[in-house]
C-alpha positions in Angstrom: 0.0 0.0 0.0 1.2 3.8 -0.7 -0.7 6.1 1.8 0.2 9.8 2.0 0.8 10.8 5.6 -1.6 13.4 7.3 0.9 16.1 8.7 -1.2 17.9 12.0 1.6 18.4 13.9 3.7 21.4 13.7 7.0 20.3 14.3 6.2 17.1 12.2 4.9 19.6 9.5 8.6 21.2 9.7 10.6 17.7 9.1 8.3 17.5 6.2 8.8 20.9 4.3 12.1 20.0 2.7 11.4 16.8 1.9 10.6 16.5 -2.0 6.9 15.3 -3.4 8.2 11.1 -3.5 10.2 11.2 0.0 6.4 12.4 1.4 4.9 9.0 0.3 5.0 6.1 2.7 6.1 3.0 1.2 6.0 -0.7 2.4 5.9 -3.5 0.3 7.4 -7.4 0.3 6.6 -9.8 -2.2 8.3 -13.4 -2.0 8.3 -16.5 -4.4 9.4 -20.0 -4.1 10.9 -22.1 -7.0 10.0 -26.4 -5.7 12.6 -27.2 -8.4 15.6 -26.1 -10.0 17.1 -28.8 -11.8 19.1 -30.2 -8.8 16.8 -33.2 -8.1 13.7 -32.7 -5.5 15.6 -32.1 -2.5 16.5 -28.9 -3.3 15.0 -25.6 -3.7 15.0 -21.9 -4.1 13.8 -18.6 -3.0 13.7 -15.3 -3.5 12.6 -12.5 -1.2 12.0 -8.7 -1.9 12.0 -6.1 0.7 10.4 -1.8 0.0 9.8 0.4 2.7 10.0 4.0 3.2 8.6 4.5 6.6 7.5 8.5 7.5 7.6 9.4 11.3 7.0 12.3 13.2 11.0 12.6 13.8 12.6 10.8 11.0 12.5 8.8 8.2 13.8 4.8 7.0 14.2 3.8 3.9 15.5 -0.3 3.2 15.5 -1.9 0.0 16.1 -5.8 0.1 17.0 -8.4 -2.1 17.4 -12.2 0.0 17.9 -14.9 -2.8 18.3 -18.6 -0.9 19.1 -22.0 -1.7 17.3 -24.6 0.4 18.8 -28.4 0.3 16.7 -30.8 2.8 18.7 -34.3 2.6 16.5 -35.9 5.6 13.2 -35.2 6.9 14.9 -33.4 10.1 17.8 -32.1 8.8 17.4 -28.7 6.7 20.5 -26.8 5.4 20.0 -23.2 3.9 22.3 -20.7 2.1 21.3 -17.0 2.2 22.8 -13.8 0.0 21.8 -10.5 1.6 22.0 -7.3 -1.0 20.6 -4.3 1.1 20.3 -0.4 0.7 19.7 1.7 3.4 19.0 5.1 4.4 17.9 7.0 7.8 17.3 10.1 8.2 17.0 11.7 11.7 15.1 15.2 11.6 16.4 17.6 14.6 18.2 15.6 16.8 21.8 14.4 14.6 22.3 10.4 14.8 19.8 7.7 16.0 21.3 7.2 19.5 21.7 10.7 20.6 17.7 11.0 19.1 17.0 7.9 21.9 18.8 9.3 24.6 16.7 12.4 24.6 13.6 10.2 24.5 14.8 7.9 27.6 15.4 11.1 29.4 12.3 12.1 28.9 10.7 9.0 30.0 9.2 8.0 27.3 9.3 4.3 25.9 11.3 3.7 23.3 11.0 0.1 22.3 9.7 0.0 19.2 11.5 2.8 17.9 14.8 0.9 18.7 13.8 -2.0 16.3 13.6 0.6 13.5 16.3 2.4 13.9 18.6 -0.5 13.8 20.7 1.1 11.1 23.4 3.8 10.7 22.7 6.7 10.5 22.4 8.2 6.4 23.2 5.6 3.6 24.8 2.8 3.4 25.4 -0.8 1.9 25.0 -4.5 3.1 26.1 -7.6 1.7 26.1 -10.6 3.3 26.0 -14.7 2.9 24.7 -16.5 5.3 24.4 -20.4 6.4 21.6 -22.2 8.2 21.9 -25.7 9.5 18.8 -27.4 11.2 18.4 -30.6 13.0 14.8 -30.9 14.2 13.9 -33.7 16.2 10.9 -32.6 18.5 7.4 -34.3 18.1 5.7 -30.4 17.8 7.6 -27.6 16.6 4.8 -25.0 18.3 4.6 -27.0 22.0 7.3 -30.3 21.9 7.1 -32.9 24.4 9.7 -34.9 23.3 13.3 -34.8 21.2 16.1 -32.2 20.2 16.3 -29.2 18.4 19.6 -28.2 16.7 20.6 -24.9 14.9 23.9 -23.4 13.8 24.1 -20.1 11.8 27.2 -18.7 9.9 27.2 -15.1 8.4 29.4 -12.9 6.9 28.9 -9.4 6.6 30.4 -6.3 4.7 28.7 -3.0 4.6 30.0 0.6 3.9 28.4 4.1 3.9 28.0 6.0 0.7 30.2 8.7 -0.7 26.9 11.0 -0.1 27.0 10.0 3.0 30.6 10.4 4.2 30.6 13.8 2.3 27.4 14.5 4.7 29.5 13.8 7.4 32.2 15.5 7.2 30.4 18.5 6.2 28.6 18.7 9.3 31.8 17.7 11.5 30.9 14.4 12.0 32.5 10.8 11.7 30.8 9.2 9.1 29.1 5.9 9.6 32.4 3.5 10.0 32.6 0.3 7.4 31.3 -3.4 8.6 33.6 -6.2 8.5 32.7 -8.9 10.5 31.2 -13.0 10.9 28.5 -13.9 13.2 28.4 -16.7 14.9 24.9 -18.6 16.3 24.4 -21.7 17.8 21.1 -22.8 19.6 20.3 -26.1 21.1 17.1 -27.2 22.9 15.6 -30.0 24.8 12.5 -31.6 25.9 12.0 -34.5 28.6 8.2 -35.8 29.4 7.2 -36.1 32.8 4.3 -37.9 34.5 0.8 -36.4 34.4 1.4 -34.7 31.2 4.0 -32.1 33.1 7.2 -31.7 30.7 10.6 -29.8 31.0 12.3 -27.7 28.7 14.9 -26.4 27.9 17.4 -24.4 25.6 21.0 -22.8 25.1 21.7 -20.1 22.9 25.2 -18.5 22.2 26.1 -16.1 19.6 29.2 -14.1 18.8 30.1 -11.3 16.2 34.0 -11.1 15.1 35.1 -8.2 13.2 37.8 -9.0 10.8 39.6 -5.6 10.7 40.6 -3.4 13.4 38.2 -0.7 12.3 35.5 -2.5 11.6 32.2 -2.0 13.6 28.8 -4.7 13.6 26.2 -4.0 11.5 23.3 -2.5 13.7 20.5 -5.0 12.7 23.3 -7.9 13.4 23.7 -7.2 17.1 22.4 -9.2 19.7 20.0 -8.1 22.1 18.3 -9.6 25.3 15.3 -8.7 26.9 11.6 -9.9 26.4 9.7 -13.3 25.5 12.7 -15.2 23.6 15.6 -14.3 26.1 15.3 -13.1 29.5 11.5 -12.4 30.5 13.0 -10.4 33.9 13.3 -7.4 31.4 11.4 -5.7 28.6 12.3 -6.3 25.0 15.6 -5.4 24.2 16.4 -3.4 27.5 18.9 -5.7 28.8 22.0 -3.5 29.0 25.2 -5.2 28.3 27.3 -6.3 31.4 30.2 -3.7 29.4 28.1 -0.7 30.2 26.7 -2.4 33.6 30.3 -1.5 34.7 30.4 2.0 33.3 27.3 2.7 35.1 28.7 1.8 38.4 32.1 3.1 38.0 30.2 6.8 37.3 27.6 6.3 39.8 29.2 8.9 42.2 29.8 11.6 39.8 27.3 14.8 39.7 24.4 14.8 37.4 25.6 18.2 35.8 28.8 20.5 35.9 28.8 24.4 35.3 28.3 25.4 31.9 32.2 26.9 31.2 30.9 29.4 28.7 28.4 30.3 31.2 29.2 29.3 35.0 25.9 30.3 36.1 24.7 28.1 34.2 25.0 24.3 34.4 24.9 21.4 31.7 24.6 17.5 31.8 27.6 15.6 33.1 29.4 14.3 30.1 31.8 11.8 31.8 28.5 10.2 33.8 27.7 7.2 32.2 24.0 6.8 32.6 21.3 4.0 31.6 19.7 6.6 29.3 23.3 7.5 27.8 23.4 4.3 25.0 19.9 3.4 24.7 20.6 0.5 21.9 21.7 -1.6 24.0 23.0 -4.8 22.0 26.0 -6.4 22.1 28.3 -8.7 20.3 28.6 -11.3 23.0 25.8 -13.0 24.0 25.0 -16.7 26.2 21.4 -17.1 27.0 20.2 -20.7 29.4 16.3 -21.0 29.8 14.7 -23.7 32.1 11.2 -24.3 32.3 8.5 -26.7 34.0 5.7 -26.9 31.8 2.5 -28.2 33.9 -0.7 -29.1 33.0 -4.1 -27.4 34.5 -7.1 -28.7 32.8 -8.1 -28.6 29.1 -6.1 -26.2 27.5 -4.6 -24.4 30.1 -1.7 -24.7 31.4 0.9 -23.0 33.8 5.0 -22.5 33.7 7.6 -22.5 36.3 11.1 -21.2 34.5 14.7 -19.8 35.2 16.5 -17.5 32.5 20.1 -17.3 32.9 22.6 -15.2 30.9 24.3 -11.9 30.0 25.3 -9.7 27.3 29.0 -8.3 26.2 29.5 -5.3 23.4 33.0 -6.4 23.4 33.2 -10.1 23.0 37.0 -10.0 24.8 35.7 -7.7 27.8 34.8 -10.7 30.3 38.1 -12.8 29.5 40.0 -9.7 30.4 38.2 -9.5 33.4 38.5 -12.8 34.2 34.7 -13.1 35.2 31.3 -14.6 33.4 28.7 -12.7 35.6 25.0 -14.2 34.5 22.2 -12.3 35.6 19.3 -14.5 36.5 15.3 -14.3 36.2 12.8 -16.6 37.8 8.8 -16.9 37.0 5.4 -18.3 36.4 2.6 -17.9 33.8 -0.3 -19.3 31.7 0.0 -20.7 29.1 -3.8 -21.7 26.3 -3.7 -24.3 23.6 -5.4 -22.8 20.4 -5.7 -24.0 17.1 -2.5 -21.5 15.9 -0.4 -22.7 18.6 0.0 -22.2 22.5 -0.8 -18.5 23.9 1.7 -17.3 26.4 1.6 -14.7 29.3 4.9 -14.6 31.8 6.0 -12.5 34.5 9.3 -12.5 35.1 11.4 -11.1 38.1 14.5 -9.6 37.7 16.4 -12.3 40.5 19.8 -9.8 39.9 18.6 -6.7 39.9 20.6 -3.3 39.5 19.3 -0.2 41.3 18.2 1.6 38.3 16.1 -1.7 36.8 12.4 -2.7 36.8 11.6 -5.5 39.7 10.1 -7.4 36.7 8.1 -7.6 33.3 5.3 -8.7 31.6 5.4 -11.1 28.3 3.1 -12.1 25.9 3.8 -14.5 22.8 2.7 -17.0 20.6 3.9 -20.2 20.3 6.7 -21.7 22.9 10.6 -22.6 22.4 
């Protein structure tokens, strides 16, 4: 669909003003298509996916163009192995407030929740290229993929990434006094492995290990924002909100500022003061993933009566930006959450509402949070 934005607002009615007749129309569109066979016997086949948005906000605008082309080769019934290549274009464009994080930050210090606007601005800032190839091997042993009992469940991803900004972009930059975007160079590395064990009266535990790491393969290269890894929420640690679990890196900055004042005289006015720049604050770095990341979940699923059913379950893990940080401390802290909730059996798979508690908690975090999804791991 192409709808033209109503602009009400003033300030939204500013951002607008220079913006030419086609940047004022909101795009989104995907289409896919699957080809069963390409003349490499029946076990294999290909894909193509195709990605156009141009989303309009009050503050800023996205734009991504995507091309994913895959290969799919499935030599057994549970074993699935998938090549990906990535061609992306994409552009942000923050209105009044320079990049995307300092555009956060002065959201977060405002109070206001930021969630959702941190999955879309999971890109640098201006234009820039991605290219990547990726590889996806699955072993899929459980008796239900949307509530198992039983069996094992096996995946282990391979990526590599390259991405630069444009010459329009760096030129932007530099004309402003920035740094422009810097170039990404770099593998990631995923591995996930769950189990399930039946138990008497229906009652079942499961459970499952995730790790993932991103190495950069030259000394100036940083990760891909969209290629981070992030904790928080439903599929990691339900103790915290999605995506708000800050990496242990910055957990340590916090502290290590903790004592510092809030604000400093302004030095071109003395009567006047200004934000502390050396105070490290949650609010400072408000995306908040990392490139180190080991996630344990433990739950006990029991039975009510008809399609109800409750949850007992233990998340244990933690997050690193820099995946050397903990060996050079010599120290693998795991922050921990513990909780409960209900789970309903419906004919598109299990509805699930948890309540986690934050079992580690830092003096600037929530006591807990609420989670809702569909289907279970």
């Amino acid at each position: 669909y192409i709808p033209t934005p109503l602009i009400i607002d003033p300030v939204a009615r500013d951002n607008y003003r220079n913006l030419n007749d086609i940047a004022r129309l909101g795009v989104r569109a995907t289409a896919g298509v699957v080809f069963p066979e390409i003349g490499l016997g029946p076990l294999v086949r290909a894909g193509l996916d195709t990605i156009l948005v141009h989303d309009l906000q009050r503050d800023f605008y996205l734009t991504k163009i995507a091309a994913i082309p895959n290969v799919n080769y499935r030599p057994a019934s549970d074993v699935q192995l998938t090549f990906f290549q990535s061609f992306e274009f994409n552009n942000s464009r923050i209105f009044q407030a320079g990049s995307a994080n300092e555009y956060l930050a002065s959201l977060l210090r405002q109070g206001r929740n930021i969630t959702d606007l941190v999955r879309q601005l999971l890109i640098p800032d201006g234009e820039t290229y991605a290219f990547s190839q990726r590889i996806l091997a699955t072993w899929d042993r459980r008796d239900n993929a949307f509530n198992a009992s039983r069996g094992t469940y096996v995946v282990t991803g391979i990526e590599h990434v390259d991405a630069y900004p444009t010459e329009v972009n760096i030129d932007k930059a530099l004309a402003r006094g920035k740094a422009p975007p810097p170039e990404s160079h770099f593998i990631k590395l995923t591995q996930t492995f769950a189990g399930y064990i039946p138990l008497p009266r229906g009652m079942r535990i499961a459970a499952l290990t995730r790790a993932g790491v991103n190495l950069q393969l030259t000394d100036t290269s940083q990760t891909y924002p969209d290629r981070l890894f992030f904790m928080g929420g439903v599929d990691t640690m339900r103790g915290w909100t999605l995506n708000s679990f800050i990496p242990q890196d910055n957990v340590d900055r916090i502290y290590a500022s903790k004592d510092l004042p809030d604000t400093v005289p302004d030095p071109n006015d003395p009567s006047q003061t200004i934000p502390n720049a050396n105070k490290f604050t949650p609010a400072t770095q408000p995306i908040r993933g990392g490139n180190l990341m080991i996630n344990e979940r433990i739950e006990l699923r029991i039975p009510i009566r008809g399609p109800f059913e409750t949850v007992v379950f233990t998340d244990i893990g933690n997050l690193w930006i820099d995946p050397k940080y903990p060996f050079q401390k010599g120290a693998f802290p795991m922050r921990v959450a513990v909780g409960s909730g209900l789970r309903v059996q419906t004919p598109v798979g299990p509805l699930a509402v948890d309540y986690g508690f934050n079992v580690t908690r830092e003096w600037y975090e929530d006591i807990g949070a609420l989670n809702f999804a569909i289907g279970l791991f």
